[in-house]
C-alpha positions in Angstrom: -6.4 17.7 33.7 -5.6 14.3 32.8 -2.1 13.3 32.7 -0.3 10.0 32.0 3.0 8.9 32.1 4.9 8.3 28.3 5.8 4.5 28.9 7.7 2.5 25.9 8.8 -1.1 25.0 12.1 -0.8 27.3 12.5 1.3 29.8 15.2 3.5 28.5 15.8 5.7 25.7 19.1 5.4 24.8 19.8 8.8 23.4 23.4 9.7 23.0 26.1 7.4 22.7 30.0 8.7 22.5 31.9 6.6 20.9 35.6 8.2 22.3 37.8 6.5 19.5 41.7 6.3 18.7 42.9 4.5 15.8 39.5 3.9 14.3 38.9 4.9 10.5 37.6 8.2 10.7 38.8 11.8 9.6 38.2 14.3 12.6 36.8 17.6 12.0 37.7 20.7 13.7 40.7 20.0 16.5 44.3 18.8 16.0 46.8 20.5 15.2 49.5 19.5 12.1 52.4 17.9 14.2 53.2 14.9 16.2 53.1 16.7 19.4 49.6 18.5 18.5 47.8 14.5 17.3 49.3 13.2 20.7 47.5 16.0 22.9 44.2 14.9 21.3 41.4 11.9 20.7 39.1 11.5 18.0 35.9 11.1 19.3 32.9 9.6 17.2 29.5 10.8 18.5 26.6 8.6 17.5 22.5 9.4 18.3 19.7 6.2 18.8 16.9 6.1 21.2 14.3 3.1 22.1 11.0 2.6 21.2 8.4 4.6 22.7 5.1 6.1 22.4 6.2 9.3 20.7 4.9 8.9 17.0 7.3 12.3 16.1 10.0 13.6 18.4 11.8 16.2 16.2 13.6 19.0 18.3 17.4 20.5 17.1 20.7 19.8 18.9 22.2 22.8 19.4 25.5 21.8 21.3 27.2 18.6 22.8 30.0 19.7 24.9 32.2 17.8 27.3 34.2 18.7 30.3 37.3 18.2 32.2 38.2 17.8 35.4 40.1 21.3 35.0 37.2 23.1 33.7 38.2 23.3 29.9 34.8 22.7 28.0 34.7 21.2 24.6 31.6 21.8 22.1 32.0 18.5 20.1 28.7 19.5 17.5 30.0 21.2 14.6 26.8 22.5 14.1 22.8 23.0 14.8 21.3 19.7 13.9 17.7 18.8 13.8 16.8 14.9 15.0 13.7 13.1 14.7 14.3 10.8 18.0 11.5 8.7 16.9 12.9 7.4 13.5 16.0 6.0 15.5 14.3 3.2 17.7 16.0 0.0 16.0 19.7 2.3 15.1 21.7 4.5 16.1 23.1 7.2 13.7 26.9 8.3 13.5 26.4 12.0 14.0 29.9 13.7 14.1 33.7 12.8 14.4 35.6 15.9 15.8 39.3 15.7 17.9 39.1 16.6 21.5 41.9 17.7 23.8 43.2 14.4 25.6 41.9 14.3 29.9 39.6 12.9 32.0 35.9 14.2 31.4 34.1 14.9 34.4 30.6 16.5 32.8 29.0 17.3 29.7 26.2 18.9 28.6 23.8 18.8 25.8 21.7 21.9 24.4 18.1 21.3 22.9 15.9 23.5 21.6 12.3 23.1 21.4 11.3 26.6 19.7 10.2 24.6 16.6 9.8 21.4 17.8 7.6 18.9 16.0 6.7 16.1 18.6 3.3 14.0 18.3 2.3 11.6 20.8 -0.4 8.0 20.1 -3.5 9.2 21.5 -5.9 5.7 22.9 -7.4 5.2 19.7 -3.6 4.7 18.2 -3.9 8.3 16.1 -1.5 10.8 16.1 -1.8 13.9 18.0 0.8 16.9 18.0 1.7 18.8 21.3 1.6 22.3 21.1 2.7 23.2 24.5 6.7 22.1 26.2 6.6 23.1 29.9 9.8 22.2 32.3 9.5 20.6 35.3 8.1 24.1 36.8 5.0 24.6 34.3 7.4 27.4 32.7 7.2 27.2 28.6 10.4 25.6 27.4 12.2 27.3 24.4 16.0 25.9 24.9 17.0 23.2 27.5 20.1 22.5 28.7 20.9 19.1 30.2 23.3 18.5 32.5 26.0 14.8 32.4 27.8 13.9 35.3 30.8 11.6 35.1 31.9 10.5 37.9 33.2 7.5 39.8 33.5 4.5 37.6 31.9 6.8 34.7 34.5 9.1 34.6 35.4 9.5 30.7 39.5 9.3 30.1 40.6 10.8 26.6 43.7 9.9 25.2 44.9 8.5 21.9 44.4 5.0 20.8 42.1 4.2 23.7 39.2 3.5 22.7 36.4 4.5 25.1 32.4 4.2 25.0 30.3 6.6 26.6 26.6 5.9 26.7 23.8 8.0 27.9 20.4 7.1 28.6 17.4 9.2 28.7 15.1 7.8 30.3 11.6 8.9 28.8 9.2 7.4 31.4 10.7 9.3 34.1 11.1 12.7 31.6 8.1 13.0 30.2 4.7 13.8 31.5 2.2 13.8 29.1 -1.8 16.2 29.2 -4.2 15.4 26.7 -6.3 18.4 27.5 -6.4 20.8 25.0 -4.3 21.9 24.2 -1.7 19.3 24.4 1.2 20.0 26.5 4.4 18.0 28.1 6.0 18.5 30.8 10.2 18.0 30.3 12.2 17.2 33.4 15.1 14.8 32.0 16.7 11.7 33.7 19.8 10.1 32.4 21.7 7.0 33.0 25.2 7.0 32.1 27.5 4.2 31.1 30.7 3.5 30.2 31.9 0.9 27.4 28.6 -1.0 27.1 28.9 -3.7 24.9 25.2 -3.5 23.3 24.9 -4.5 19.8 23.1 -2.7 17.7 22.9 -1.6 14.2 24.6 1.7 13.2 23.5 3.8 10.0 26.2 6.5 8.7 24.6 9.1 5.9 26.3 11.1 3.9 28.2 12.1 0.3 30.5 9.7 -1.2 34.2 10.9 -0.6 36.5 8.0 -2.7 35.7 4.0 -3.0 38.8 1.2 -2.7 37.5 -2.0 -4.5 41.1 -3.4 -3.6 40.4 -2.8 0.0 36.9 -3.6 -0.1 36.5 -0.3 1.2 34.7 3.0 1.0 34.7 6.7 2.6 31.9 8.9 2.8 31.7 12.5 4.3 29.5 12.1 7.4 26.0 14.4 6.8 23.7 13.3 9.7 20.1 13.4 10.1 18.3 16.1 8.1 21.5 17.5 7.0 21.4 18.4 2.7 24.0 15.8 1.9 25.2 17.5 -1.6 25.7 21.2 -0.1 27.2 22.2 3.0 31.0 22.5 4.5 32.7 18.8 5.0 32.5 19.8 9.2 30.8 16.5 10.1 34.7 14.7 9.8 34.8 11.5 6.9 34.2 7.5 7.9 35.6 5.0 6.4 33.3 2.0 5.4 34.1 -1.4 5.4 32.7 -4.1 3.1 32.0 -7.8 2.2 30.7 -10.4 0.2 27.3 -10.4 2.1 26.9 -6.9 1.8 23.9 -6.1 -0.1 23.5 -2.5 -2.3 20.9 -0.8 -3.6 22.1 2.2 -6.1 19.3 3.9 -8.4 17.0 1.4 -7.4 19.3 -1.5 -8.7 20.0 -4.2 -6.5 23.5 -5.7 -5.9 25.6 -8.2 -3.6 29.2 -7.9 -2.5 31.6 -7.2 -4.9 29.6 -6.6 -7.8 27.6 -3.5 -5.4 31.2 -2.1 -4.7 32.4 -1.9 -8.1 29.2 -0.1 -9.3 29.6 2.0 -6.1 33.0 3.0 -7.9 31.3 4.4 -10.8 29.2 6.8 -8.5 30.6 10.7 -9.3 32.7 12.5 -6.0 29.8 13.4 -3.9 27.1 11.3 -4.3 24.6 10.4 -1.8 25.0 7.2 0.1 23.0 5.7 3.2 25.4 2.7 4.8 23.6 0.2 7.6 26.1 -2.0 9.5 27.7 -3.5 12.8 30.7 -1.4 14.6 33.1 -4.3 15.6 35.9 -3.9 17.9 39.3 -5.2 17.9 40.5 -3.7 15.5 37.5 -0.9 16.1 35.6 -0.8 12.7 32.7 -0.1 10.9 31.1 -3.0 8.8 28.1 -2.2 6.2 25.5 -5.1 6.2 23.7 -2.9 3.6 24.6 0.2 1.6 21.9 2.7 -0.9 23.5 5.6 -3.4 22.5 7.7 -6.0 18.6 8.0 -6.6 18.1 5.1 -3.8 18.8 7.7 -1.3 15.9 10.7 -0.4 16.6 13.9 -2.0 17.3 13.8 -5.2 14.5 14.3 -8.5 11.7 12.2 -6.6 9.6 13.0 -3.4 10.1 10.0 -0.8 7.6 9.0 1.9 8.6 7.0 5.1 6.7 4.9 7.2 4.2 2.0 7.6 1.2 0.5 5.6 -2.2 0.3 7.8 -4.5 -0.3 5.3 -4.6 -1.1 1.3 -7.4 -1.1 -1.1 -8.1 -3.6 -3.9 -6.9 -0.8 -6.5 -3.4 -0.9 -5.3 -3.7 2.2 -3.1 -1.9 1.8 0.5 -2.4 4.3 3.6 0.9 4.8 4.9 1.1 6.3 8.4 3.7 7.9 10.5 4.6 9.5 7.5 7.6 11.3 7.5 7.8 13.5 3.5 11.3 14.4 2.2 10.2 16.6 -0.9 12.3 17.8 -4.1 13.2 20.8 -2.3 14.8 20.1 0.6 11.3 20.3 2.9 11.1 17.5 5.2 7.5 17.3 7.4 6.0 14.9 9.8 2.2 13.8 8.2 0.5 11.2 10.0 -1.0 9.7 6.7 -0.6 9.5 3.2 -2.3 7.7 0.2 0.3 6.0 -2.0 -1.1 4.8 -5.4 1.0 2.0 -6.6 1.2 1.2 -10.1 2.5 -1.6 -12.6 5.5 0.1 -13.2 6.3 0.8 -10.0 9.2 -1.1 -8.9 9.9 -3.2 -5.5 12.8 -4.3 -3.3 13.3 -6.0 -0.1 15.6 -5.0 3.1 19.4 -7.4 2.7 17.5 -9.1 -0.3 18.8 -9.2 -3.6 15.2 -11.0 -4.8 12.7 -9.6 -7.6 9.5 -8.9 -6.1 6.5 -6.6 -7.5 3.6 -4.0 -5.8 1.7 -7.3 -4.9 4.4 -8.4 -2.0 3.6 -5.2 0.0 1.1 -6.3 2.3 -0.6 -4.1 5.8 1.8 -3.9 8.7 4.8 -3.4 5.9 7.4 -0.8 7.0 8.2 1.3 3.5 9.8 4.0 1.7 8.2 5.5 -1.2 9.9 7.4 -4.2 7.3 9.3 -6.2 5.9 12.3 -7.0 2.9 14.3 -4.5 -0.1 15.2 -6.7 -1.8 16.7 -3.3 0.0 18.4 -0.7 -3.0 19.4 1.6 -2.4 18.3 4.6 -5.8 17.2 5.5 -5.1 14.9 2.0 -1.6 14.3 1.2 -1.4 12.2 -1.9 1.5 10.6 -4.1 1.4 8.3 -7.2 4.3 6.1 -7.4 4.4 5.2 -10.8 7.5 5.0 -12.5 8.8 4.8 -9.2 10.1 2.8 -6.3 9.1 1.3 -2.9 11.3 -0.6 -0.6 9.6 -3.1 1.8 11.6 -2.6 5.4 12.2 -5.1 8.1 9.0 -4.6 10.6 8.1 -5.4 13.9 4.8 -6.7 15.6 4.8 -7.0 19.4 2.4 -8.8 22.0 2.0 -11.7 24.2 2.3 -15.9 22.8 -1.2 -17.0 22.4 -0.1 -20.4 20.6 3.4 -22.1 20.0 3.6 -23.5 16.6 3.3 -26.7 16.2 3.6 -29.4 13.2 0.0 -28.3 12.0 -0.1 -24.5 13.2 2.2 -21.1 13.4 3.4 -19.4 16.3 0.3 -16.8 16.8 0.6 -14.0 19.0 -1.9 -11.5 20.4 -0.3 -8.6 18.4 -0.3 -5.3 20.6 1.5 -3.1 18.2 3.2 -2.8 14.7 6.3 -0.8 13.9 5.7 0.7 17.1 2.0 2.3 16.5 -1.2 0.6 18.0 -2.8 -2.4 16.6 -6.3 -0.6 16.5 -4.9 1.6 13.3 -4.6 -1.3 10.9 -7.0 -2.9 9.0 -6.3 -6.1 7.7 -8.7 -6.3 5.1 -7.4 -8.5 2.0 -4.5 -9.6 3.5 -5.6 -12.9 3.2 -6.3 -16.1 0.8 -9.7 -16.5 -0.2 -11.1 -14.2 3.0 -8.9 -15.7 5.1 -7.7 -12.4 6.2 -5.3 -11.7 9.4 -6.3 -11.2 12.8 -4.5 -9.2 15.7 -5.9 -11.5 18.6 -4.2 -14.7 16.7 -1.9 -13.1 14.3 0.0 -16.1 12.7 3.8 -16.2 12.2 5.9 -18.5 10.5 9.3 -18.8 12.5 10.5 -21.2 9.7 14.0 -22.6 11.8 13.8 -20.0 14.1 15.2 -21.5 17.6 12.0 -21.1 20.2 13.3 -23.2 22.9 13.1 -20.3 25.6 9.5 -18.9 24.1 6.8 -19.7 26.4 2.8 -19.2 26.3 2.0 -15.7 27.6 5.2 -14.2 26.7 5.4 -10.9 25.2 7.9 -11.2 22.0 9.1 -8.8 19.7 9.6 -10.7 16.2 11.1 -9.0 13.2 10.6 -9.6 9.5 8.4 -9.2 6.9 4.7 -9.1 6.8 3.4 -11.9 4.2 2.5 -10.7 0.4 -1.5 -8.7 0.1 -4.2 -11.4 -0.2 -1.8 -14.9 0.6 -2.2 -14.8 4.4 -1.7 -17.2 6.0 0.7 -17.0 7.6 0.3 -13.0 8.3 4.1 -12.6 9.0 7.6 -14.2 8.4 10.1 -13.9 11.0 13.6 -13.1 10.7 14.2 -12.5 14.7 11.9 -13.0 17.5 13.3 -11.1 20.9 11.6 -12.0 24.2 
């Protein structure tokens, strides 16, 4: 049987982060009790989800229970509820997945419940397509249905509760130690996870909080949503997730029914949004004070699951008749159904409209170029499996910041872009795309010396032979070169 060992980008998945919170502007669910001597025996603790990149293509188990423990036995199930995660969607973010009030103490353990009985996890085979595992095994070869992991806090780990102390509790999974992967048939893992723990670590990273719209403060450049996580339905269901408050800026962009916004002008049309609409908020949590800052902010239609089906993932291929292979697919239909497909063909259309992540611009089907990290709002006119297809006329695509990873072949130079041997896009292998009209006059891109302009970009520290991650934007179908325009380039 041939085995090999899941190995990602970084070495870690970061895969639950507890943010243990007191002051910070958020409504706790569940907990507390109604007077002074009640809020002072308690915390609010804000639970957030991410992980790091990683081979997985689909990693989409449910959370049955987060519980924490003190030092005098008394467990606390923080999850308000059963909640299904696709791990591999949350690779650049981490999610805000709960706020509930804890009894005050010094957390010793914790556990975390996961159930694999309809688990929908696919792996990148060699050739860079998707293959789903059928089999979970534990570290014993026994079929795994539920699996409990164990936390220890202890030493300098140990977690202290009480209020207006702000504590951080990260834990790391690490997948190169948890997951052994056969490709025989059929295809199995084998689960034995490894966490690091960590308290208060100062890693930035951008946060995403999902959920219906609760009340909106132009005044105090503020908003407040009830917190719907993940797969959640965000118009039906109990308010048990707690509320976040949202604040907000003159940078920050919006997108609301597929009208774009900046600052104050996005608020103020946020404010005309009915009690209860959806709403998607990307931002930066800041400390002192502790807050929550939106960078970027999508409502009503802009947001999967209303009157349109919605496709997620990125373009490998597109066709001189505007049609575009998306792969990775993740499909949010009408109904509530959300599926994993590994590729869908997306035909555009003139009156398909276009916008850009944090970019207020006007841009058209033509800017959407191979490599381009998307979501799709249209309608499915064939849901076979085999040959899932969607027409997005009359409806939307937004172009999403992308990534393409491998080693500094050339530095730029006053005649020449910085060109890298790319490895991988968005995560998936290189050998999927197909660059094919990409570029002016046949001039199309090329993985071995894919070009990127780094416009003012600081590249003082990038040397030859250096494997960079840059973020941005792949250039507009059929202007190449250059093939990409970075925003970020991490080494």
């Amino acid at each position: 049987m041939k085995k090999l060992i899941i190995t990602g980008l970084q070495k870690y998945l970061a895969l639950f982060a507890f943010l243990i919170v007191g002051g910070f502007a958020l409504s706790a669910c569940g907990g507390g009790g109604s007077d002074d001597a009640a809020q002072a025996d308690t915390g609010d603790v804000l639970i957030t989800l991410t992980d790091a990149e990683g081979d997985f293509v689909s990693y989409t188990v449910d959370v049955l229970s987060i519980k924490l423990e003190r030092q005098d036995g008394t467990q606390v199930e923080t999850l308000p509820m059963n909640t299904r995660v696709d791990f591999a969607q949350y690779t650049e973010m981490t999610e805000f997945l709960t706020a509930a009030s804890v009894p005050r103490g010094i957390y010793v353990r914790g556990s975390i419940l996961l159930d694999y009985s309809n688990a929908d996890i696919w792996i990148e085979d060699a050739a860079g397509e998707a293959t789903q595992v059928t089999e979970y095994l534990d570290a014993n070869g026994v079929a795994v249905n539920e699996l409990e992991v164990r936390i220890t806090l202890d030493g300098r780990n140990q977690l202290p509760i009480a209020p207006g102390i702000p504590k951080n509790l990260m834990l790391d999974f690490d997948l190169e130690q948890s997951h052994v992967v056969s490709v025989a048939d059929p295809v199995s893992i084998i689960i034995d996870p490894v966490f690091v723990v960590e308290v208060d670590p100062q890693r930035p990273r951008i946060h995403r909080t999902r959920g219906p719209l609760k009340q909106v403060n132009v005044a105090d450049n503020a908003f407040e949503i009830y917190i719907r996580p993940f797969y959640h339905r965000i118009r039906i269901g109990q308010r048990i997730f707690g509320s976040l408050r949202v604040l907000t800026n003159d940078e920050t962009i919006y997108e609301i029914d597929g009208a774009t916004y900046r600052g104050p002008d996005g608020l103020t049309t946020l404010d005309t949004m009915t009690q209860f609409s959806a709403v998607i908020s990307h931002g930066n949590l800041k400390f002192n004070p502790l807050r929550f800052e939106a960078t970027e902010v999508y409502a009503g239609s802009s947001v999967p699951g209303g009157d349109m089906d919605v496709i997620r993932g990125t373009v490998t291929s597109r066709s001189v008749d505007d049609q575009i292979v998306v792969k990775g697919a993740t499909l949010f239909r009408t109904d509530g159904i959300i599926v994993f497909n590994d590729l869908v063909t997306v035909q555009l259309d003139a009156s398909t409209t276009v916008s850009k992540q944090l970019n207020i611009g006007t841009f058209d089907k033509d800017d959407i170029s191979v490599g381009q990290r998307i979501t799709v709002f249209g309608m499915i006119t064939n849901d076979q499996v085999s040959d899932l297809k969607m027409t997005a006329a009359n409806g939307h695509a937004r172009m999403r910041i992308s990534s393409v990873r491998g080693p500094v072949g050339v530095l730029p130079g006053e005649t020449n872009y910085l060109e890298i041997n790319a490895g991988s896009i968005n995560g998936r292998s290189i050998d999927i795309y197909d660059f094919t009209g990409t570029g002016l006059d046949g001039d199309d891109a090329v993985a071995s010396s894919y070009e990127i302009d780094t416009g003012t970009l600081a590249l003082d520290n990038i040397l030859l032979d250096d494997v960079v991650t840059v973020r941005g934007f792949p250039t507009p179908f059929g202007t190449a070169p250059a093939d990409f325009v970075a925003q970020l380039i991490i080494e």
